[in-house]
C-alpha positions in Angstrom: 0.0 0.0 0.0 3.2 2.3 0.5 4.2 1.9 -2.6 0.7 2.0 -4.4 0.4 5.8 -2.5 -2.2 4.4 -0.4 -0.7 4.8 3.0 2.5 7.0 3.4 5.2 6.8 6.4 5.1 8.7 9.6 6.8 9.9 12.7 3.7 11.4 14.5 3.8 9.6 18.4 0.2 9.1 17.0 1.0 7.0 14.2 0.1 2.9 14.8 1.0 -0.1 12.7 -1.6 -1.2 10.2 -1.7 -5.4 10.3 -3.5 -7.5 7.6 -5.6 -10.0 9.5 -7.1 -13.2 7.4 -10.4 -14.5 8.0 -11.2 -16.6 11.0 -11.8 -19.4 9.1 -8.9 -20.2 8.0 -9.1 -20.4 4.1 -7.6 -17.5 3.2 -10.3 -16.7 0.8 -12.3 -13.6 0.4 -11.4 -10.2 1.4 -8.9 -9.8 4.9 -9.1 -7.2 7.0 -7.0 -4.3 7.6 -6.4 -3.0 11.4 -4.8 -0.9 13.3 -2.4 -2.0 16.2 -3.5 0.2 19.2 -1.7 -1.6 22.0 1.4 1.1 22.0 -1.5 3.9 23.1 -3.8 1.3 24.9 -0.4 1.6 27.2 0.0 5.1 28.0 -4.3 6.1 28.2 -5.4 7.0 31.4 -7.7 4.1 32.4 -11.2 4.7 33.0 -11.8 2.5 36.3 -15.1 4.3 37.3 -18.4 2.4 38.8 -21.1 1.5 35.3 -23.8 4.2 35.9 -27.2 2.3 36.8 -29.9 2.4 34.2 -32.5 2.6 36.4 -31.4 6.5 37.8 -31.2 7.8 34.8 -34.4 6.7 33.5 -36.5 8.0 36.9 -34.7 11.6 35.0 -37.5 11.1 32.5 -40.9 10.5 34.4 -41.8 13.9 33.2 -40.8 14.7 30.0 -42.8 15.8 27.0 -40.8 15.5 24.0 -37.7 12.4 23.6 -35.6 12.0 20.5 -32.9 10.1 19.9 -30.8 10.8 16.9 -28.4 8.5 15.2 -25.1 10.6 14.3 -23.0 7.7 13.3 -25.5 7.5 10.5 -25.7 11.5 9.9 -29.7 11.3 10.6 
């Protein structure tokens, strides 16, 4: 892909390796799939360790209200 012009080097501390990855099954047919090696970042993040936020208070928040949407950005609608 270097070569081709697809991809092109870099020396950004934000720059990860790209890996080719086959298919689980293990023929090697059809189409593999590129990803990106995170685990140099995954080691320097700040860890999130905080308690999971429980449903059921966040949905007594909305006993009263009149209008609810819910909009789908990852979709653009």
């Amino acid at each position: 892909m270097l070569k081709n012009g697809i991809i092109e080097s870099s020396t950004s501390p934000y720059a990860f390796n790209i890996i080719i990855v086959g298919k689980k099954d293990g023929t090697g047919k059809g189409i593999d799939r590129m990803c990106i090696k995170y685990v140099p970042f995954n080691e320097v993040i700040e860890k999130d360790s905080g308690p999971i936020p429980i449903i059921k208070e966040y949905l007594s928040l909305f006993h009263e209200v009149q209008w609810l949407t819910m909009l789908d950005l990852a979709s653009a609608y």
